[in-house]
C-alpha positions, 0 to 999 in steps of 0.5 A, spaced: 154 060 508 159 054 509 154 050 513 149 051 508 155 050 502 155 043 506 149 041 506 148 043 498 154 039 497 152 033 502 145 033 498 148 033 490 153 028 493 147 023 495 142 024 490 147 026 483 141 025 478 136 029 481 132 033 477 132 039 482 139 039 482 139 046 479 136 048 485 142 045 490 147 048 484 144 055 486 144 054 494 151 053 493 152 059 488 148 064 494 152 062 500 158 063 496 156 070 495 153 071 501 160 069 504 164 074 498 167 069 494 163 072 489 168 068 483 165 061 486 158 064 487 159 066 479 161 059 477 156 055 482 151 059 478 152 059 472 152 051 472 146 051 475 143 057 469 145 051 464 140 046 467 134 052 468 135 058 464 129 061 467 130 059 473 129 067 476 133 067 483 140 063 479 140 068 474 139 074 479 146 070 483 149 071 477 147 078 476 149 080 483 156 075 484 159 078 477 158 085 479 160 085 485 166 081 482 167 087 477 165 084 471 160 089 469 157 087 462 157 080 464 152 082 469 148 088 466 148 082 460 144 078 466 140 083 469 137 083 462 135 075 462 132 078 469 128 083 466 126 079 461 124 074 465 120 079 471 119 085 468 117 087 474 123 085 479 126 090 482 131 090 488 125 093 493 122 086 492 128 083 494 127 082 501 120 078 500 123 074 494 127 070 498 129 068 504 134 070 507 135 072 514 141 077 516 140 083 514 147 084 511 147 078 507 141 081 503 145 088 503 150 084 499 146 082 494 142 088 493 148 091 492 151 087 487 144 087 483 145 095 484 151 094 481 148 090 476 143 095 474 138 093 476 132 097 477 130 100 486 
């Protein structure tokens, strides 16, 4: 996770008025998360759900880093937005949703969106 944070880093740094920024915003939320700095994955996150409210995989990162950072309402709250954005979204599609390879950093994160309520 702190390559990639690097690298997203690295990325803003060269282009700061780029109009996907919110993308590298929500790479630097995931890999903060995946690494279990889950205050710092919530806050990347929420940068990036300003500039992209329905982007879908910052709002689930938010959902998953407050839980797992014992903010429980906050994250439900966000697993609402989630919901209302796909309804049909769930923690079993989550493995080919978004890449991610290591099977413990996908357990993480499912574990946080479980924790956040939202549906297997």
């Amino acid at each position: 996770p702190d390559a990639a944070i690097d690298f997203f880093t690295r990325a803003m740094r060269f282009s700061p008025l780029d109009p996907e920024m919110f993308r590298m915003q929500a790479g630097v939320a995931l890999s903060h998360l995946l690494a279990g700095r889950f205050d710092a994955a919530s806050s990347w996150a929420e940068q990036s759900f300003r500039e992209a409210p329905t982007f879908l995989a910052v709002v689930a990162i938010i959902a998953a880093s407050r839980a797992l950072a014992g903010r429980t309402e906050q994250a439900r709250t966000a697993v609402e937005h989630l919901r209302k954005l796909d309804p049909t979204f769930r923690i079993s599609s989550l493995d080919g949703w978004i890449p991610i390879r290591r099977p413990e950093h996908l357990a993480c994160f499912a574990t946080g969106l479980r924790q956040a309520g939202l549906p297997e």
